[in-house]
C-alpha positions in Angstrom: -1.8 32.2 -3.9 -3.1 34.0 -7.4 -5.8 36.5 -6.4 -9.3 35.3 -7.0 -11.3 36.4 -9.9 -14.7 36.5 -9.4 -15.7 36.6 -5.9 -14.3 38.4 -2.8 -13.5 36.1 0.8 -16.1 36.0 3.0 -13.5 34.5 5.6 -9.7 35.1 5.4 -7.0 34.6 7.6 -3.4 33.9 6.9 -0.5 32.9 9.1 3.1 33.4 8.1 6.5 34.4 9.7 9.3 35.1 7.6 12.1 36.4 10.7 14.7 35.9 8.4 14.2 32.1 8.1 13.3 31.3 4.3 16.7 31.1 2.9 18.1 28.7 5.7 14.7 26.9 7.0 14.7 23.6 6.5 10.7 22.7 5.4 9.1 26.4 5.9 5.7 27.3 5.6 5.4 30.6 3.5 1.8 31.0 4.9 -1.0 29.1 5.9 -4.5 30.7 5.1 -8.1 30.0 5.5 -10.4 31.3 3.5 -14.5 31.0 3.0 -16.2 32.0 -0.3 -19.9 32.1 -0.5 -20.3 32.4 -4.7 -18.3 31.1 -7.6 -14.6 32.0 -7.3 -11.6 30.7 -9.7 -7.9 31.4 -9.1 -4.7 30.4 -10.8 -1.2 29.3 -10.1 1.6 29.6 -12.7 5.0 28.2 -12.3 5.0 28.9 -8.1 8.3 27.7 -6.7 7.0 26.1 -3.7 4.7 23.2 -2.9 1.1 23.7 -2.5 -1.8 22.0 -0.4 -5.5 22.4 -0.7 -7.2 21.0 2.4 -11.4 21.3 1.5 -13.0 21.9 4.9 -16.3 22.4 3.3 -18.1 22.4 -0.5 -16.5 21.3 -3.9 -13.6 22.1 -5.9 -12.4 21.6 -9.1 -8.9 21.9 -10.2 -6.6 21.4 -13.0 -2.7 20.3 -12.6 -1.0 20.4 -15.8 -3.9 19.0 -17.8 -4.8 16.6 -15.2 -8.4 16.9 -13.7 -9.1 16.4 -9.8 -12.6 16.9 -8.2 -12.4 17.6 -4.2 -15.0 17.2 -1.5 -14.6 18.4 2.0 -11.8 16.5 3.9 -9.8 15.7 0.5 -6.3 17.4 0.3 -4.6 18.3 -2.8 -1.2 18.6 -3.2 0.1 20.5 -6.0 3.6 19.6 -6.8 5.2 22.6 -8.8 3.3 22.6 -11.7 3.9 25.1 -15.2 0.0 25.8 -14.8 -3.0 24.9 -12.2 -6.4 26.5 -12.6 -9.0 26.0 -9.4 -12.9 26.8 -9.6 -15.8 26.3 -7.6 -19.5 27.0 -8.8 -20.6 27.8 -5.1 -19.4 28.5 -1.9 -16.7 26.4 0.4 -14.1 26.5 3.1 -10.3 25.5 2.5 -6.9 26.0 4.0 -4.2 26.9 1.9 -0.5 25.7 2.8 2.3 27.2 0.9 5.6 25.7 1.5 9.5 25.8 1.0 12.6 24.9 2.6 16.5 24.0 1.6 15.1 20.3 2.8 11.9 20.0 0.3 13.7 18.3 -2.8 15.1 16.3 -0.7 12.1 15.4 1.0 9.5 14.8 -1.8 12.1 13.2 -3.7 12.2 10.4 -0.4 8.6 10.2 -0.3 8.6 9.6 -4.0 6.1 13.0 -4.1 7.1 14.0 -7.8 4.0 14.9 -9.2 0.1 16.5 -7.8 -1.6 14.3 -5.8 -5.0 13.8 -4.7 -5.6 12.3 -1.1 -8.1 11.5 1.2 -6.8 11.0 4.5 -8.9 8.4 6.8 -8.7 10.6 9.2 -9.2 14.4 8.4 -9.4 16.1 11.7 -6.0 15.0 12.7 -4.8 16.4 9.2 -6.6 19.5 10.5 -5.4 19.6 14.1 -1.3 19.0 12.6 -2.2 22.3 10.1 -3.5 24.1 13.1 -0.3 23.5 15.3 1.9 24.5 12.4 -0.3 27.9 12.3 0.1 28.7 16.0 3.6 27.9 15.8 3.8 30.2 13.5 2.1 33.0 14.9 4.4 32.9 18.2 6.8 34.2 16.1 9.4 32.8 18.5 12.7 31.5 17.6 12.6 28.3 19.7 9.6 27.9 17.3 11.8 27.5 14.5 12.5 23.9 14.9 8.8 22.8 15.8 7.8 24.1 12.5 10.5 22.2 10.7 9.3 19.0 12.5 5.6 19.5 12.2 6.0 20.3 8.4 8.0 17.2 7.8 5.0 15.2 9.9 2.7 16.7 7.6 4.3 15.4 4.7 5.2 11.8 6.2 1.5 11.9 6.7 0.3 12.3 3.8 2.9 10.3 2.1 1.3 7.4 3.9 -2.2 8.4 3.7 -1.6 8.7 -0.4 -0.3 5.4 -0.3 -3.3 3.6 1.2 -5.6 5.5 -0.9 -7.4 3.7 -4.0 -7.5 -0.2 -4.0 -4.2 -2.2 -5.1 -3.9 -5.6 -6.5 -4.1 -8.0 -4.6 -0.3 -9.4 -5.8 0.8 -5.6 -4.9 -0.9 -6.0 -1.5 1.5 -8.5 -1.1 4.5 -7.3 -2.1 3.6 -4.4 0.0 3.4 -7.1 3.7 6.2 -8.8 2.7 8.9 -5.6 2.6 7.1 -3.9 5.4 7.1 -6.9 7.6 10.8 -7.5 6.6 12.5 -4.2 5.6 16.1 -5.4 6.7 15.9 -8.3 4.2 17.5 -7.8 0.7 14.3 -9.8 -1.2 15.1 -10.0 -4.9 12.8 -9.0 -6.9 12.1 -12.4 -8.5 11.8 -14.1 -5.4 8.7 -10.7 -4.4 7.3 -11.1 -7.5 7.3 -15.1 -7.0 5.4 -14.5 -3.5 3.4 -11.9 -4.7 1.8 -14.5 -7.2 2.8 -11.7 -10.4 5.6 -11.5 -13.2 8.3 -9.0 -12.3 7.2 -6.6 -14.7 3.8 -7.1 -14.1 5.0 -5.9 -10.1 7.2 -3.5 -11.5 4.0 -1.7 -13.2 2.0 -1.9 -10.1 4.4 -0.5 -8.3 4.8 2.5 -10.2 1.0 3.1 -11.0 0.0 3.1 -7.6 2.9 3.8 -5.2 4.9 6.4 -7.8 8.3 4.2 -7.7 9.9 0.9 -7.8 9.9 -1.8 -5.8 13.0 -0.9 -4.6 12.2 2.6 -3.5 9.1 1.6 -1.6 11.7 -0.6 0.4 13.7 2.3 0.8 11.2 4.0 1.7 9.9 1.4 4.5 13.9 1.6 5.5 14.3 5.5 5.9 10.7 5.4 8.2 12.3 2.7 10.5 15.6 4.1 10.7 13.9 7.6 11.7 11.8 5.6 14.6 15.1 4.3 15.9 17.0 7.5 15.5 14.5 9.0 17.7 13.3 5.9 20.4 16.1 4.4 20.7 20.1 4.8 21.7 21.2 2.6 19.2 24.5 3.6 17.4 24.2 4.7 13.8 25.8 1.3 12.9 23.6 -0.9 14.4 20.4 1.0 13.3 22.3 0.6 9.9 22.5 -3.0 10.2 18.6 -3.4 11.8 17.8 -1.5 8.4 19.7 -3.7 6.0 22.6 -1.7 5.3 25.8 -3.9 6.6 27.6 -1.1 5.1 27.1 2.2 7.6 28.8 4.7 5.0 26.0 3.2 2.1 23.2 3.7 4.8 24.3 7.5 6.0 24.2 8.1 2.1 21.3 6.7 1.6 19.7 9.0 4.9 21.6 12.1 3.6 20.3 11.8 0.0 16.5 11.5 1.1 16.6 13.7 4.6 19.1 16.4 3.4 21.0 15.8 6.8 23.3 12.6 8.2 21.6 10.5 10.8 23.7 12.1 13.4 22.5 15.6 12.3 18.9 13.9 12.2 19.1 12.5 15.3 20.3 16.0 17.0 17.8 18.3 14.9 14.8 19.4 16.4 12.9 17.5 13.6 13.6 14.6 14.8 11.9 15.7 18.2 8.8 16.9 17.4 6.0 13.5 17.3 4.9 12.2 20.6 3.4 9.4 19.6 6.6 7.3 18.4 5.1 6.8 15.0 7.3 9.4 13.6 6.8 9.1 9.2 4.4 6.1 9.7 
């Protein structure tokens, strides 16, 4: 991160492990750091090559992404996607964690989760946001290369997270709503798009729009989306064979669907299924 400009940390501590892993790491934090500054402080990012989060903990920020204005309050969570400029400022004092990250998998990645510009979200349930940054920092700090693959899975359930938890922030149409139940309750069904926009009680355009205004893609690429999330559940709860999880998934084609995997995940199901991301969530509910 730039070097502030007006005030010094009252609080700092930074996580980070390079151990010769940045050039091959899949999703790699650079560093992790938590800071607290007691008076006005303002610091500025220019053309970073990585992917930046701002988790507020405590106080108010402002910030500006490529002319676009966001206003945090503790527990919000800004993620800065690449930008050519981003300035930050707060008037008084506040408490944030900082999470710098790259990877050979992060293109891919944001690209799946439709993450192509900065986002503000405000996860329903902060702590957990929280406790997942804190178990990527003591990874981390073990510095031990059976690590290596824990941090790749956490950082990939950080960003499934938030995915989701962007998605259900704000307040949709109700005819978006809609659309949103019917592919999620059915993602192996081919639905055309007339017959979602029929159901949904909206024009196809009309659905398209919605679509892209509040979910940042198509119609289609939510269901894709909703696809890739089940597939990954399988991949890692069940012993289904790449072809059936295929089919369960709506691909009757299994070379289309390992493609389609590849081109979001960076890796084949097989390799997915093998990789010590794909081990990492207890709970099942892996990029839910």
């Amino acid at each position: 991160m730039a070097a502030p400009t007006r005030s010094k940390p009252f609080f700092h501590k930074t996580s980070s492990w390079d151990a010769g892993t940045l050039q091959t790491a899949q999703l790699w934090p650079l560093e992790i750091t938590t800071a607290e500054y007691r008076g006005p402080h303002r610091w500025e990012l220019s053309n970073p090559p990585y992917l930046a989060m701002e988790f507020l903990l405590r106080g108010e920020l402002a910030a500006d992404i490529d002319g676009e204005k966001f206003r945090l309050g503790p527990g919000d969570l800004l993620m800065i996607c690449r930008p050519r400029f981003a300035v930050l400022n707060s008037r008084r004092g506040f408490l944030k964690r900082a999470f710098l990250l790259q990877g050979t998998l992060l293109d891919a990645v944001l690209s799946g989760f439709s993450l192509y510009r900065s986002k503000l979200i405000r996860p329903c349930d902060p702590e957990a946001v929280d406790r997942l940054i804190n178990s990527i920092s003591a990874a981390l700090e073990k510095k031990a290369p059976e690590s290596i693959s824990t941090v790749n899975g956490k950082v990939f359930e950080l960003i499934s997270t938030l995915s989701a938890e962007g998605a259900r922030n704000g307040s949709y149409p109700e005819s978006l709503n809609r659309a949103i139940r019917a592919i999620e309750t059915r993602p192996g069904e081919d639905l055309p798009l007339s017959r979602l926009a029929a159901a949904s009680g909206c024009s196809v355009s009309t659905l398209q729009r919605e679509f892209r205004n509040c979910c940042d893609t198509t119609a289609v690429g939510y269901r894709q989306q909703v696809r890739m999330r089940l597939a990954r559940q399988l991949l890692r709860n069940s012993e289904l064979s790449i072809k059936e999880i295929a089919e369960r998934t709506g691909y009757f084609d299994q070379a289309h669907f390992s493609r389609e995997f590849k081109k979001m995940h960076g890796l084949s199901p097989q390799k997915w299924r093998s990789s010590g991301i794909n081990t990492v969530s207890a709970d099942g509910n892996w990029g839910s």
